[in-house]
C-alpha positions as CSV (number, residue, x, y, z in Angstrom):
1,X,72.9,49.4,44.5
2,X,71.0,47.1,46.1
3,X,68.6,43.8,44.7
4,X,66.4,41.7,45.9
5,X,64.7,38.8,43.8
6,X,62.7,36.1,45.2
7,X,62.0,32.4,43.0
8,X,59.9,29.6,43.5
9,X,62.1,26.2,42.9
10,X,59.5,24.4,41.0
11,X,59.6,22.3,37.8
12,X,59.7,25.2,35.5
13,X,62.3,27.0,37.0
14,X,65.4,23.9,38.2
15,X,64.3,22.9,34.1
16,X,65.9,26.5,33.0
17,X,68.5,26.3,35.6
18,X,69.3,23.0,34.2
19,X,69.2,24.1,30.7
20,X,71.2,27.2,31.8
21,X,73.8,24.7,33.2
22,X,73.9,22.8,29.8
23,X,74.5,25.4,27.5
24,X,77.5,27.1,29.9
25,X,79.6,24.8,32.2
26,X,78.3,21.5,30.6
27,X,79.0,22.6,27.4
28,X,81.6,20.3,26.1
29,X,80.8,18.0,28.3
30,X,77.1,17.7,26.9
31,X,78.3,17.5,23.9
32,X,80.4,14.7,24.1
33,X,77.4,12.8,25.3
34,X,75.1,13.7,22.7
35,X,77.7,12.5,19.9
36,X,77.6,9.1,22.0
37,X,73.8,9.1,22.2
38,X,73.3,9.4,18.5
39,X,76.1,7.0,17.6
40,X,73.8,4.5,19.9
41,X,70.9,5.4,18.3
42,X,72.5,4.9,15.0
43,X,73.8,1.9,15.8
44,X,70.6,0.6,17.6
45,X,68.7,1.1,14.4
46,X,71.2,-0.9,12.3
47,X,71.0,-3.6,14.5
48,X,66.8,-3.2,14.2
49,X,67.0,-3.5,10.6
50,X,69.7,-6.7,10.2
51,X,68.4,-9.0,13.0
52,X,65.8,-11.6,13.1
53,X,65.3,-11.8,16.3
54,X,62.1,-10.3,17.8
55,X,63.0,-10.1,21.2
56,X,66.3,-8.2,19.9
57,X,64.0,-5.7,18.0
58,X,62.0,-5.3,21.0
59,X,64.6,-4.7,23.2
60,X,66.8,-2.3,20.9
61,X,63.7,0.1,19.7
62,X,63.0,0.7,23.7
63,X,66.5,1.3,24.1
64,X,66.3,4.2,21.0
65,X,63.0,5.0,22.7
66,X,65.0,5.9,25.6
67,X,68.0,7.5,24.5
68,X,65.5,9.8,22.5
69,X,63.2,11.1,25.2
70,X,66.3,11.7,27.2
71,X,67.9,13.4,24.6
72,X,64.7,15.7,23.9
73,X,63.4,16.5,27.7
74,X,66.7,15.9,29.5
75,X,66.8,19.5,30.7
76,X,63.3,18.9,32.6
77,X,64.5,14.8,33.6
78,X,67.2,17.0,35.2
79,X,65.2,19.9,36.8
80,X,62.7,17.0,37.8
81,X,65.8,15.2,39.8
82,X,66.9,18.4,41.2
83,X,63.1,19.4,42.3
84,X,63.3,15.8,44.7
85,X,66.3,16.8,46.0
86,X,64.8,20.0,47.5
87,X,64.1,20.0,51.0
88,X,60.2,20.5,52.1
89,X,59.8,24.6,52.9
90,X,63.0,25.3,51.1
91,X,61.0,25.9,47.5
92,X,61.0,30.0,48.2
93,X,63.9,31.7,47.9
94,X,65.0,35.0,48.4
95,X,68.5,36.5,46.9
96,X,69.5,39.8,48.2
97,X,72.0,41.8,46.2
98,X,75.0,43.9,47.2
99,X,78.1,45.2,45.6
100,X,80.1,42.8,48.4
101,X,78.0,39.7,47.2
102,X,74.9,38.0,47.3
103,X,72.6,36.4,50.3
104,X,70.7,33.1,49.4
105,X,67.8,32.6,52.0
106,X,65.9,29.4,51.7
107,X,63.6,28.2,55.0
108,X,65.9,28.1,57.3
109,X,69.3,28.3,55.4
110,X,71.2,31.2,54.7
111,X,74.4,30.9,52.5
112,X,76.8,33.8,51.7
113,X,78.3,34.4,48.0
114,X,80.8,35.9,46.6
115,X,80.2,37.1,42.6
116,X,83.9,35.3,41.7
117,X,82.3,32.2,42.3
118,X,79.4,32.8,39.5
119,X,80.9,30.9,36.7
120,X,78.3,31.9,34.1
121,X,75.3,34.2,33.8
122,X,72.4,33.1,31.6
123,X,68.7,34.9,30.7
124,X,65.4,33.5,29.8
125,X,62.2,35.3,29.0
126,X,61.4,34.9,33.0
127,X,64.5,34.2,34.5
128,X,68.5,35.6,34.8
129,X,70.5,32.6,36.4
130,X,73.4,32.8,37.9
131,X,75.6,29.4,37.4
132,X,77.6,28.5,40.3
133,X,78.9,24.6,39.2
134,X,77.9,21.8,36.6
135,X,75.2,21.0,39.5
136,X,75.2,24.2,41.5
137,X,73.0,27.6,40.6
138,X,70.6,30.6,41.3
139,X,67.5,31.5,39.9
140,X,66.1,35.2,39.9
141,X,62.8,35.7,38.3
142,X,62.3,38.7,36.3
143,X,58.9,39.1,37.1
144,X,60.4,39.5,41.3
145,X,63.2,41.6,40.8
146,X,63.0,44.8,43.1
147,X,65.6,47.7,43.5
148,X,66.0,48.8,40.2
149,X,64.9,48.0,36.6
150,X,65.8,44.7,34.2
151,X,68.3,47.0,32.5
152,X,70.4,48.0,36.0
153,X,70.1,44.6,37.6
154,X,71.6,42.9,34.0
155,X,74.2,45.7,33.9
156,X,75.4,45.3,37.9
157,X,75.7,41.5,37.4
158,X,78.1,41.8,34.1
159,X,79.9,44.6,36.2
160,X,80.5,42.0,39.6
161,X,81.0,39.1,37.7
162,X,83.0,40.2,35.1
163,X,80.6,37.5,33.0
164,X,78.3,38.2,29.9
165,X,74.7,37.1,29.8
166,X,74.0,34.5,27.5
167,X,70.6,33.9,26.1
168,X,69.4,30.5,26.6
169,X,66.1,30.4,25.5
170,X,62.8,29.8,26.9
């Protein structure tokens, strides 16, 4: 069976990649660095509350200021950075599906995959990602797919990749 899907790599759509990437390969990782980010926020508020300093209150509250944004929209701070790093005419993107692997066409590129190399599959309410790396993916929207229904397309990805598909949200 044969499916093709065709995304747009625009804000939205890196921000659930990167989310995707989070809550699969990054896991531990990302977790690690949230433990770190609220023992500095922790710490940065005890040090707000027992210094006289101004300039030391000033300077610590926009450093919590900081650590919290990232923590909240770090998926889109990431999809934002990985947005810039897309070259002009290569936003489109067409995957073509086949039981040997999959075909990535971007502008002018055209890279080969094998499914062993999918590390993780993960699903949205517009999007089934395929996770190739901690920095590396594909995104198929839903809305695109053609050659079969949602059902067969989830089905013939678990069967090549020998993955599940995790929910990850939005």
């Amino acid at each position: 069976m044969n499916f093709t899907c065709q995304s747009l790599y625009r804000q939205k759509e890196l921000t659930a990649l990167s989310r995707a990437m989070r809550k699969t390969v990054r896991k531990k990782s990302d977790r690690n660095i949230q433990v770190l980010e609220w023992g500095s926020i922790a710490l940065g508020i005890a040090v707000v509350l027992t210094t006289k300093q101004t300039w030391v209150r000033w300077l610590d509250s926009a450093a919590i200021l900081l650590l919290l944004v990232v923590l909240v929209w770090g998926d889109a701070i990431n999809g934002f950075a990985a947005r810039m790093m897309v070259p002009k005419g290569e936003e489109t993107v067409t995957i073509s599906f086949s039981p040997e692997g999959y075909t990535v066409e971007s502008g002018a590129s055209v890279t080969q995959w094998s499914y062993e190399q999918v590390l993780a599959l993960a699903e949205t309410q517009d999007y089934i990602l395929l996770v190739q790396g901690p920095k590396e993916g594909e995104i198929c929207k839903k809305a695109a797919l053609q050659g079969g229904t949602l059902e067969e397309f989830r089905n013939f990805l678990q069967e090549k990749t020998q993955k599940n598909i995790l929910n990850v949200g939005r």
